[in-house]
C-alpha positions in Angstrom: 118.1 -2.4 9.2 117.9 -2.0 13.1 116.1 -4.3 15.3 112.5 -4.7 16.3 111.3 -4.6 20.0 111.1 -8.2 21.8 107.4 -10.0 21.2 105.7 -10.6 24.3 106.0 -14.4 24.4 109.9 -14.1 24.1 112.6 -14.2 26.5 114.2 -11.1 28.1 117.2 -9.8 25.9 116.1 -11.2 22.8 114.8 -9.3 19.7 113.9 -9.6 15.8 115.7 -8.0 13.6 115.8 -8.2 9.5 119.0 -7.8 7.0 118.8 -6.5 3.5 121.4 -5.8 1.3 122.0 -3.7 -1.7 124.9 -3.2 -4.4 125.9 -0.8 -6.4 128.9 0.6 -8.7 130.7 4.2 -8.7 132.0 4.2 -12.2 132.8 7.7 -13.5 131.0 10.0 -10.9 127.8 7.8 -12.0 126.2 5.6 -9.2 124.4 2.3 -10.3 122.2 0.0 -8.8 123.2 -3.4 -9.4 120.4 -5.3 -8.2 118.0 -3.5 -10.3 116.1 -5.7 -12.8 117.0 -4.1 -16.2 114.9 -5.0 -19.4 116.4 -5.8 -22.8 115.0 -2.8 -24.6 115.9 -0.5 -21.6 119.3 -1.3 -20.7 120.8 2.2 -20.3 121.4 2.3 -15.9 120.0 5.6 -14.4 122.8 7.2 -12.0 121.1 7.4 -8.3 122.3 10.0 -6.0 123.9 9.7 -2.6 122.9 12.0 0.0 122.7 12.4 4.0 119.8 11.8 6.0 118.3 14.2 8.7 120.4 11.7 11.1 123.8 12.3 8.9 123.9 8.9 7.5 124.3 8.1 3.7 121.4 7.1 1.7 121.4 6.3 -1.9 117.8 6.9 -2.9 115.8 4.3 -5.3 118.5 1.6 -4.1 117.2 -1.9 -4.9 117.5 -3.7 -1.3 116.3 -7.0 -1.3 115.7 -9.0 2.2 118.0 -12.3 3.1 117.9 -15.3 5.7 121.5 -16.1 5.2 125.0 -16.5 3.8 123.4 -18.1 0.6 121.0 -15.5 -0.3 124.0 -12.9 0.0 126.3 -14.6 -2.2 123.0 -14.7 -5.1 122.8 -11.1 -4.6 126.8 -11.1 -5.0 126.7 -12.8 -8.3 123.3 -11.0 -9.8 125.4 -7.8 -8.6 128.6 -8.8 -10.7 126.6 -10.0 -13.5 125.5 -6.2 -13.8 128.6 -5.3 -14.1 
């Protein structure tokens, strides 16, 4: 996600940003979000649908993205991902 503007009390040149991540699977013209929290009783994955935004960048809407602070919390998401599998 891009950047936010530097905070007053904050050195020229520097600036906030925040990194989420998301993961999903193209199996059989079906897109699946592998992040998403399924439920015993409700296992069957919904296909989502990737489109273009206004800006012509792809966007896969209803995408589980979940915010992390570093390499640790990406390799979690990695393995919840490929549990989904």
């Amino acid at each position: 996600e891009s950047g936010q503007p530097n905070q007053p009390d904050e050195k020229p040149g520097r600036f906030h940003f925040s990194i989420s991540v998301g993961m999903l699977e193209i199996y059989n013209d079906n897109v699946h979000d592998l992040l998403v929290k399924q439920d015993k009783k409700n296992a069957k994955k919904k296909s989502l649908d990737i489109k273009r935004d206004k800006e012509g960048g792809i966007v896969v809407a209803g995408l589980t993205k979940e915010p992390v602070n570093g390499l640790k919390d990406v390799v979690k998401l990695l393995k919840r991902g490929n549990e989904s599998r």
